[in-house]
N, CA and C atoms as an extended XYZ file, in Angstrom:
360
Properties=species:S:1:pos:R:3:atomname:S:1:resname:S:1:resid:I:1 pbc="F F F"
N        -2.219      -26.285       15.209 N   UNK     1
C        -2.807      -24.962       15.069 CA  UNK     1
C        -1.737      -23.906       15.354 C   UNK     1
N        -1.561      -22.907       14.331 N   UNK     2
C        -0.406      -21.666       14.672 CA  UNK     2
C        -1.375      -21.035       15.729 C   UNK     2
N        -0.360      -20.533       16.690 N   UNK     3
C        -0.421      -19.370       17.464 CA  UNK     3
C        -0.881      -17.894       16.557 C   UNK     3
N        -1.666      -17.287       17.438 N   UNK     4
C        -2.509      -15.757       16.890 CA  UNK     4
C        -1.229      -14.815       16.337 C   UNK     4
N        -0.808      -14.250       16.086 N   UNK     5
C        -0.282      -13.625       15.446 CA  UNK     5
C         0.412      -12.373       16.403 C   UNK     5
N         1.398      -12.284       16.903 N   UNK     6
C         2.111      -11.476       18.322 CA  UNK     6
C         1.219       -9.708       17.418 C   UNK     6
N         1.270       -9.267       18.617 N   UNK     7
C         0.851       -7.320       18.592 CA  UNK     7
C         1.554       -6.782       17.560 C   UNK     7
N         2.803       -6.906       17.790 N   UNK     8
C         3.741       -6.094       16.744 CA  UNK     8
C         3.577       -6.802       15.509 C   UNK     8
N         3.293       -7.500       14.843 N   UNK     9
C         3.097       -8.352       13.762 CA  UNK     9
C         2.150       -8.493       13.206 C   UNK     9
N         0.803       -7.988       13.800 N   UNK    10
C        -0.581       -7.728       13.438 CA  UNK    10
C        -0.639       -6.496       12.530 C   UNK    10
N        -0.602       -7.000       11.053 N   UNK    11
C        -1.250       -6.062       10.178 CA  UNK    11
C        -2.374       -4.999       10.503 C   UNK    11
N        -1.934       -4.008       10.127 N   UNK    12
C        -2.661       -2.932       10.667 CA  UNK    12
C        -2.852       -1.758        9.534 C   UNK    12
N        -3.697       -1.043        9.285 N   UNK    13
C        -4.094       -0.336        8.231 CA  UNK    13
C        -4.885        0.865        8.953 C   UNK    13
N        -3.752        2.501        8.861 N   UNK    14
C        -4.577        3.948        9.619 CA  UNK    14
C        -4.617        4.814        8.218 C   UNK    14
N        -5.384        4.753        8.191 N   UNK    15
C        -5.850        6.234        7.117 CA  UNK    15
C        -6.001        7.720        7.737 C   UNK    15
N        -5.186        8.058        7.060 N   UNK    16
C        -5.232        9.700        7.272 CA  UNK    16
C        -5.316       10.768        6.187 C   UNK    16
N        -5.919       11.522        6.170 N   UNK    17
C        -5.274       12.740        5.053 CA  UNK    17
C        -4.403       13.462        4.861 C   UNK    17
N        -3.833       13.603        3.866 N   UNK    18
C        -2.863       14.563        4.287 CA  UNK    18
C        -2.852       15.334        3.005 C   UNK    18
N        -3.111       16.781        2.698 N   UNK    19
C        -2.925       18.026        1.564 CA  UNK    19
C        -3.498       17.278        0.753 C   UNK    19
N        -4.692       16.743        0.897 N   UNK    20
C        -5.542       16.495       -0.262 CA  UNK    20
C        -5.566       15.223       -0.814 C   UNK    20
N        -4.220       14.064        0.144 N   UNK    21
C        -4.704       12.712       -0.529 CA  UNK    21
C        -5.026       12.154        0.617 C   UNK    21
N        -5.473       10.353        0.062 N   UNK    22
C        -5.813        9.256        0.961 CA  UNK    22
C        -4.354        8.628        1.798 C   UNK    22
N        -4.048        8.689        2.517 N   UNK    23
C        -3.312        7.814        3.597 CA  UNK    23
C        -3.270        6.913        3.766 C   UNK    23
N        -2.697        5.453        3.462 N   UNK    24
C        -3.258        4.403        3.926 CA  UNK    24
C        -1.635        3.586        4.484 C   UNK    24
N        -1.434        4.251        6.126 N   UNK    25
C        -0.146        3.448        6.519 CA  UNK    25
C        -0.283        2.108        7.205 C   UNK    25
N         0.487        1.334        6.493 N   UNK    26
C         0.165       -0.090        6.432 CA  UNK    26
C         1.529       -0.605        7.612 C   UNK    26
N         1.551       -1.634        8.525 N   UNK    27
C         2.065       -1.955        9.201 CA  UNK    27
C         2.032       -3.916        9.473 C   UNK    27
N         3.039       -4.223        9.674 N   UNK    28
C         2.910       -5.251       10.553 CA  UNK    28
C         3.470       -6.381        9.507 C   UNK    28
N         3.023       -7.378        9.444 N   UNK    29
C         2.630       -8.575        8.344 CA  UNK    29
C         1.637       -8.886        7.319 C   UNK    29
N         1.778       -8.704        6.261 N   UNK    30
C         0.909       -8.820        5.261 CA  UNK    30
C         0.476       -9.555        4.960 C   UNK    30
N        -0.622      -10.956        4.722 N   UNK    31
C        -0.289      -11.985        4.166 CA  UNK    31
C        -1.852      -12.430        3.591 C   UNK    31
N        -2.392      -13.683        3.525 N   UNK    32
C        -3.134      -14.350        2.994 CA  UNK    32
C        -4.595      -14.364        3.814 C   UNK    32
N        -4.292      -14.302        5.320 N   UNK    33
C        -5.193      -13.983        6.131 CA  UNK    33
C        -6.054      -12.505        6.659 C   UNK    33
N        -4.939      -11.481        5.784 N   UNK    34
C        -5.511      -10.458        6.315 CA  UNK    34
C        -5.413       -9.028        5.411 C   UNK    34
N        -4.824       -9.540        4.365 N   UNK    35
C        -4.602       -8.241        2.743 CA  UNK    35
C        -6.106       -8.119        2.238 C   UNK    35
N        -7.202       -8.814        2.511 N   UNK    36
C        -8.244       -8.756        2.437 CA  UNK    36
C        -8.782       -7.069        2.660 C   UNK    36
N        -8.554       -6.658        4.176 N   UNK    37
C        -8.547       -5.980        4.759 CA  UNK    37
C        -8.218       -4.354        3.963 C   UNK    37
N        -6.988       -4.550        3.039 N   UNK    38
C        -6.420       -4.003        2.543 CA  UNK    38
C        -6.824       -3.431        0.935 C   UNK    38
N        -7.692       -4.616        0.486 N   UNK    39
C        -8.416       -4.508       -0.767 CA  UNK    39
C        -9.957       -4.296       -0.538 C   UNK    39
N       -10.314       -4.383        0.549 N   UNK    40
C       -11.129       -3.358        1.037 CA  UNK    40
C       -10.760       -1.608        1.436 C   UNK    40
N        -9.773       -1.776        1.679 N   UNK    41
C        -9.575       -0.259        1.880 CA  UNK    41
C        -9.654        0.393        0.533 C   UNK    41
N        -8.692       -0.340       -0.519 N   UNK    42
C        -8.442        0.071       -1.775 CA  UNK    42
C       -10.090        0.345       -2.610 C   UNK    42
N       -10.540       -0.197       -2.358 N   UNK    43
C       -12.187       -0.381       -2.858 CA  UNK    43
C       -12.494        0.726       -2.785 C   UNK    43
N       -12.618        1.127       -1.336 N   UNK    44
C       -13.628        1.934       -0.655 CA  UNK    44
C       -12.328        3.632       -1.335 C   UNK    44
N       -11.422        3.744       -0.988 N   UNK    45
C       -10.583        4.741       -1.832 CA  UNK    45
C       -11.108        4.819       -3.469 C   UNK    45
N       -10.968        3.901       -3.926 N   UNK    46
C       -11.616        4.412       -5.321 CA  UNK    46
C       -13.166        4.656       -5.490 C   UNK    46
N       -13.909        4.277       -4.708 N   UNK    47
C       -15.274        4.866       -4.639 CA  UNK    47
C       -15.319        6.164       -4.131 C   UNK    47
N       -14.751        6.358       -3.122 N   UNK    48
C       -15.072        7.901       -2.825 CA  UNK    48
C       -14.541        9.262       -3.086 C   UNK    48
N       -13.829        8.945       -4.380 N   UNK    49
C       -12.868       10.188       -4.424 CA  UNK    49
C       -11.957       10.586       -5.757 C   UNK    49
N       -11.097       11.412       -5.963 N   UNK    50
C       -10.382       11.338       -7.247 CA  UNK    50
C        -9.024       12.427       -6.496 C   UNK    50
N        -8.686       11.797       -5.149 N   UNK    51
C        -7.468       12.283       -5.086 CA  UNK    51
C        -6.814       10.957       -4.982 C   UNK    51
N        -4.768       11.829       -5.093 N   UNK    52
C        -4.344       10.204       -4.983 CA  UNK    52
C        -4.526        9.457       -3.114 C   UNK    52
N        -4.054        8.284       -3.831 N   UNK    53
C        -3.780        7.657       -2.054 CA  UNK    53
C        -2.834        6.574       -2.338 C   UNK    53
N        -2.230        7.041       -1.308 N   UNK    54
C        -0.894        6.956       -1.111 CA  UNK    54
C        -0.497        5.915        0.028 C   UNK    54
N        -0.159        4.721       -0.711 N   UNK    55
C         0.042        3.441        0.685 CA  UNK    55
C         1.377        3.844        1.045 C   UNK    55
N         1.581        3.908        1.996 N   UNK    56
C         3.046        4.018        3.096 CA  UNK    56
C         3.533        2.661        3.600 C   UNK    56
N         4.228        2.462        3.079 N   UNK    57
C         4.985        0.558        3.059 CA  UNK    57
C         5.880        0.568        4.399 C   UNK    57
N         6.306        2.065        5.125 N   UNK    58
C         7.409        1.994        5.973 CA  UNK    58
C         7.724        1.165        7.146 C   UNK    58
N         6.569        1.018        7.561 N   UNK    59
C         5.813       -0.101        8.677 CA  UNK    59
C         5.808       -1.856        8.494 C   UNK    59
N         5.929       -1.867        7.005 N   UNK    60
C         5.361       -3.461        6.952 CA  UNK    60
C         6.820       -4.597        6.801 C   UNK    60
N         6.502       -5.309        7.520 N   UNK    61
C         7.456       -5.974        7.822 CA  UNK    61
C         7.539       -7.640        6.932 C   UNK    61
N         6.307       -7.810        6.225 N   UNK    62
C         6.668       -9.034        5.729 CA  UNK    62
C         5.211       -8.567        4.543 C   UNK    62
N         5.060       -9.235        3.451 N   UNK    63
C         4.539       -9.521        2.600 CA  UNK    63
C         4.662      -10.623        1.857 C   UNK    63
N         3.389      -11.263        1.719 N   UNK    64
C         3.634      -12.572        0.580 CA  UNK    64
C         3.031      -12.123       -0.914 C   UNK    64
N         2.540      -13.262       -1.998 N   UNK    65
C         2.461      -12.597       -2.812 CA  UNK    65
C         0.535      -12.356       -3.442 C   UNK    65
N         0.129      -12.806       -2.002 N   UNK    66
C        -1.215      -12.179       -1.787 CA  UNK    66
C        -1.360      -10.548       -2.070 C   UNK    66
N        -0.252      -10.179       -1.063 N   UNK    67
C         0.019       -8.898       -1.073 CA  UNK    67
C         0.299       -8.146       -2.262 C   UNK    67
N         0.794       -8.407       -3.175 N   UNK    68
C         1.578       -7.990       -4.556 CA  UNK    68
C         0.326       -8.155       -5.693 C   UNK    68
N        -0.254       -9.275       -5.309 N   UNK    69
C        -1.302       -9.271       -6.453 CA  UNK    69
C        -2.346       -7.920       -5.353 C   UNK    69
N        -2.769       -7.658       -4.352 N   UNK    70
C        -3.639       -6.912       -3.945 CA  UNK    70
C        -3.119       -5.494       -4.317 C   UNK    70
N        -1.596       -5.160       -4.037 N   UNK    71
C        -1.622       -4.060       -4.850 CA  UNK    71
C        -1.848       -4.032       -6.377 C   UNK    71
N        -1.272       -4.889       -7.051 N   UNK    72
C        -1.356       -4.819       -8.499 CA  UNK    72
C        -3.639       -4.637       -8.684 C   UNK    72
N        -4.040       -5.174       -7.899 N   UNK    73
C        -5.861       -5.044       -8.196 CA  UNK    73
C        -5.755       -3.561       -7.785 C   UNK    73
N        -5.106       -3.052       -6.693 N   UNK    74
C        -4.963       -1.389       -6.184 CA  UNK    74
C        -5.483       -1.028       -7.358 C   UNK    74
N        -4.094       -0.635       -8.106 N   UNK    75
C        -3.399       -0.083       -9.277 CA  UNK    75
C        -4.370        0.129      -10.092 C   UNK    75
N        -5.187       -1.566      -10.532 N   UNK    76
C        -6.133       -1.700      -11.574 CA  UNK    76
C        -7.344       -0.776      -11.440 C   UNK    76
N        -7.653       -0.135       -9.966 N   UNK    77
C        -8.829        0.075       -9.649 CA  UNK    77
C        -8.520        1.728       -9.809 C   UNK    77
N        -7.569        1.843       -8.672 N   UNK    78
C        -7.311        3.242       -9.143 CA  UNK    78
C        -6.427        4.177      -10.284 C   UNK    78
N        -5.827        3.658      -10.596 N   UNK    79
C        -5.196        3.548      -12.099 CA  UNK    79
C        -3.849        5.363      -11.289 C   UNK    79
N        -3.371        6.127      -11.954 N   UNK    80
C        -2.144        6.805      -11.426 CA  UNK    80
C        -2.274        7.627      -10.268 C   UNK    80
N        -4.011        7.097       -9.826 N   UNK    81
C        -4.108        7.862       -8.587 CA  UNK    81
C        -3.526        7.093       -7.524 C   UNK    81
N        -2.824        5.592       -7.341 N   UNK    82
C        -2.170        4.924       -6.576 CA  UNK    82
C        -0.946        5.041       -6.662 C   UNK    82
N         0.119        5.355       -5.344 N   UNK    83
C         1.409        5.194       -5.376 CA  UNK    83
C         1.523        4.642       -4.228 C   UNK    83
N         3.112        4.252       -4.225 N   UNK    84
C         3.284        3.812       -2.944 CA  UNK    84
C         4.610        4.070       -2.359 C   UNK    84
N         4.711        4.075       -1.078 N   UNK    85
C         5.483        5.121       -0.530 CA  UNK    85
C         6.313        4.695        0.660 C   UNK    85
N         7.363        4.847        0.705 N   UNK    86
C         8.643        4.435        2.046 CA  UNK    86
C         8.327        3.148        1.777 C   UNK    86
N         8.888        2.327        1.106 N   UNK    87
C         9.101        0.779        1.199 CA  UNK    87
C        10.293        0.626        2.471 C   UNK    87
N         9.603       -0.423        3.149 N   UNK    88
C        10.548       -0.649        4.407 CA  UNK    88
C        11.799       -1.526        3.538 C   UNK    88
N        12.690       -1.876        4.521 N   UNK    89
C        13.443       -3.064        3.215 CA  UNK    89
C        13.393       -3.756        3.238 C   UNK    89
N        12.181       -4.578        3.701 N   UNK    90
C        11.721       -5.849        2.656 CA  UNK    90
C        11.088       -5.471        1.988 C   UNK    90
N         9.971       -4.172        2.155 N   UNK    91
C         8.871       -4.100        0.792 CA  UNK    91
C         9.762       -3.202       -0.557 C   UNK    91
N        10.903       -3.038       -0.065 N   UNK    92
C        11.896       -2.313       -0.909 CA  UNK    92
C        12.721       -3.760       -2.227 C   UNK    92
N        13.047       -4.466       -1.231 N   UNK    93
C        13.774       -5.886       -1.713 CA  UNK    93
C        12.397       -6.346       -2.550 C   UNK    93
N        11.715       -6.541       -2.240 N   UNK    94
C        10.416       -7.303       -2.398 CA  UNK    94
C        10.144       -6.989       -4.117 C   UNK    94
N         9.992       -5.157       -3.710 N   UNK    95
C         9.480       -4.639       -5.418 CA  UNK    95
C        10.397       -4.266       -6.189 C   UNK    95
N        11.802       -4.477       -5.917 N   UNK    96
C        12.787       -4.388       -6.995 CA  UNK    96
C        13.074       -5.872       -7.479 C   UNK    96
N        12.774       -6.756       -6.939 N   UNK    97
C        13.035       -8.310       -7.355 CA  UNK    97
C        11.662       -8.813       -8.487 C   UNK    97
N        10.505       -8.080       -7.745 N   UNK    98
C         9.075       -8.453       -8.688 CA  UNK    98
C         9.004       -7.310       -9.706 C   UNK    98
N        10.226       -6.095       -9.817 N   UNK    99
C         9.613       -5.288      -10.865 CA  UNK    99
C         7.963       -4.417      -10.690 C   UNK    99
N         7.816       -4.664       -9.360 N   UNK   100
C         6.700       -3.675       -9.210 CA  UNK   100
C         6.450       -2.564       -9.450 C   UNK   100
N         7.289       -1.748       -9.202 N   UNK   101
C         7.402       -0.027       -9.654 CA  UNK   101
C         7.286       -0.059      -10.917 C   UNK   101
N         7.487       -0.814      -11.666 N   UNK   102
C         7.372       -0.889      -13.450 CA  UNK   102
C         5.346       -0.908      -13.648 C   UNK   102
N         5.115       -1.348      -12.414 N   UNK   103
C         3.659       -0.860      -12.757 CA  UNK   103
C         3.155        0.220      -11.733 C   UNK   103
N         3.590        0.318      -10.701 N   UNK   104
C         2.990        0.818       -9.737 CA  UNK   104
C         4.090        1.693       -9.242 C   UNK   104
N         3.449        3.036       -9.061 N   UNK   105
C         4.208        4.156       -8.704 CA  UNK   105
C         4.870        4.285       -7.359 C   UNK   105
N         6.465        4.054       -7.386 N   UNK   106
C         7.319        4.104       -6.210 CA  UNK   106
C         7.898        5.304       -5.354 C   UNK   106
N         7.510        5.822       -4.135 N   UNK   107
C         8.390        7.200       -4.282 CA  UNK   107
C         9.252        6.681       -2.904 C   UNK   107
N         9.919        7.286       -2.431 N   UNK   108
C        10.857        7.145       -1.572 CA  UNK   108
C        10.170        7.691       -0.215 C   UNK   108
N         9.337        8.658       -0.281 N   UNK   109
C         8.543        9.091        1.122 CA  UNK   109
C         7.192        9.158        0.762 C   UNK   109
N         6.117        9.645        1.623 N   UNK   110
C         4.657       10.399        0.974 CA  UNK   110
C         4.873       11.421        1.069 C   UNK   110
N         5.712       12.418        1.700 N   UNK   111
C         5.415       13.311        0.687 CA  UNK   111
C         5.616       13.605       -0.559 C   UNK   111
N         6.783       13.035       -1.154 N   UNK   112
C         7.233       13.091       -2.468 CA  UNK   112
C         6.110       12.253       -3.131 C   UNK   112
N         5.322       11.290       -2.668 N   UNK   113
C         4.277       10.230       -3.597 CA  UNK   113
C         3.197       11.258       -3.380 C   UNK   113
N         2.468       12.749       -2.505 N   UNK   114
C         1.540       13.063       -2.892 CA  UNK   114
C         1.594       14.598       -3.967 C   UNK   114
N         3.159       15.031       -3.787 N   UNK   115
C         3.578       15.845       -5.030 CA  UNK   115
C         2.763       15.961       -5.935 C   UNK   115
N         3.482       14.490       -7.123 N   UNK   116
C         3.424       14.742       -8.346 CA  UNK   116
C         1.677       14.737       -8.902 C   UNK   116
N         1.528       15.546       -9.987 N   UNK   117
C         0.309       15.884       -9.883 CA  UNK   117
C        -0.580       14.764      -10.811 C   UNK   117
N        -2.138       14.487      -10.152 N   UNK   118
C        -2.721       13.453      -11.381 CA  UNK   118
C        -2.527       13.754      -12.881 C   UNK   118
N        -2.763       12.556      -14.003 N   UNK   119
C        -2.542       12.831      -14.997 CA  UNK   119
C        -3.900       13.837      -15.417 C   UNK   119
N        -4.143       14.327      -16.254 N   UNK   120
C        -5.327       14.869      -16.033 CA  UNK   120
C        -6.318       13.768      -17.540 C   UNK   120
């Protein structure tokens, strides 16, 4: 049986607003046990709203490819109202090796990911 998963390593998901979008800073380890969590958030963002939201990657320290397909369902759900924002450098390494930004909108900070304006 693995050991629980140390504090600092516990995936973690804070939503905030900020000038009109969704927040969603993601932290810790990403993986198979707990991106769940995460495609629930994404859910509940595209039900309630038509601003963007904006995942903040700066925090996350590991991702598998649970994770990659949960953003790619993001994407599907919210379509250019999803970006994503401060890739730490693994989630940086991660989406230049999978070509992610080729679907899913990359910015370098949130504020620059809540800028650009929806398509209309």
């Amino acid at each position: 049986m693995l050991p629980p998963p140390s504090e600092d390593k516990a995936m973690r998901i804070v939503p905030r607003q900020e000038r009109g979008a969704l927040i969603l800073a993601l932290s810790g380890e990403l993986d198979i046990d707990n991106v769940g969590l995460l495609g629930t958030a994404l859910e509940n963002a595209a039900r309630e709203g038509l601003a963007p939201v904006v995942v903040d990657l700066s925090a996350v320290s590991f991702a598998d490819s649970t994770t990659v397909n949960m953003l790619l369902h993001g994407q599907a759900l919210l379509g250019p109202r999803m970006r994503l924002a401060a890739p730490s450098p693994f989630m940086e390494r991660l989406i230049r090796v999978l070509g992610l930004d080729s679907a899913v909108p990359v910015f370098a900070t949130v504020a620059e990911a809540i800028d650009p304006p929806l398509p209309a």
